[in-house]
N, C-alpha and C positions, 0 to 999 in steps of 0.2 A: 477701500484700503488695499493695498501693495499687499498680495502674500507674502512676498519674500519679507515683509517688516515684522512679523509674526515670529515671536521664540519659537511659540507651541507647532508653528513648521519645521524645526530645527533650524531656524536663523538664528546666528546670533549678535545681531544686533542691526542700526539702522544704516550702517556707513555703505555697503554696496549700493543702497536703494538711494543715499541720497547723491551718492556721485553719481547715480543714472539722471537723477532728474536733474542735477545740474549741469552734465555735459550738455544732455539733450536738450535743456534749454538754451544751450548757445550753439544748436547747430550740428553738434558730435555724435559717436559711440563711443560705446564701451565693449568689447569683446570677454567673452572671457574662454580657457581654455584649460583640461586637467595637462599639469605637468607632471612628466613622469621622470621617476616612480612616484613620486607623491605631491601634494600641494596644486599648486594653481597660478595661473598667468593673466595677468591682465593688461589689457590695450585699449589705451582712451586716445581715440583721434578727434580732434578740433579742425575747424575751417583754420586758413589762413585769414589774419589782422584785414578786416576792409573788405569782405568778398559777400 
């Protein structure tokens, strides 16, 4: 199992773990980065349709 799927790691909840496994299954990432001063940034790149 995905640690990040774990409350008791302080996750809270399934949704970043499952957009990884979904991008990732079609080829992509997902970045992520702290935004400042506070929160967070995220970046899902996908292939281009056909490649």
């Amino acid at each position: 199992m995905d640690p990040a799927r774990s409350r008791q790691s302080g996750g809270t909840g399934l949704g970043l773990s499952m957009v990884r496994v979904l991008v990732e299954g079609h080829g992509g990432t997902v970045r992520a980065a702290r935004a400042i001063p506070r929160g967070a940034r995220f970046e899902v790149t996908l292939p281009a349709a056909g490649t």
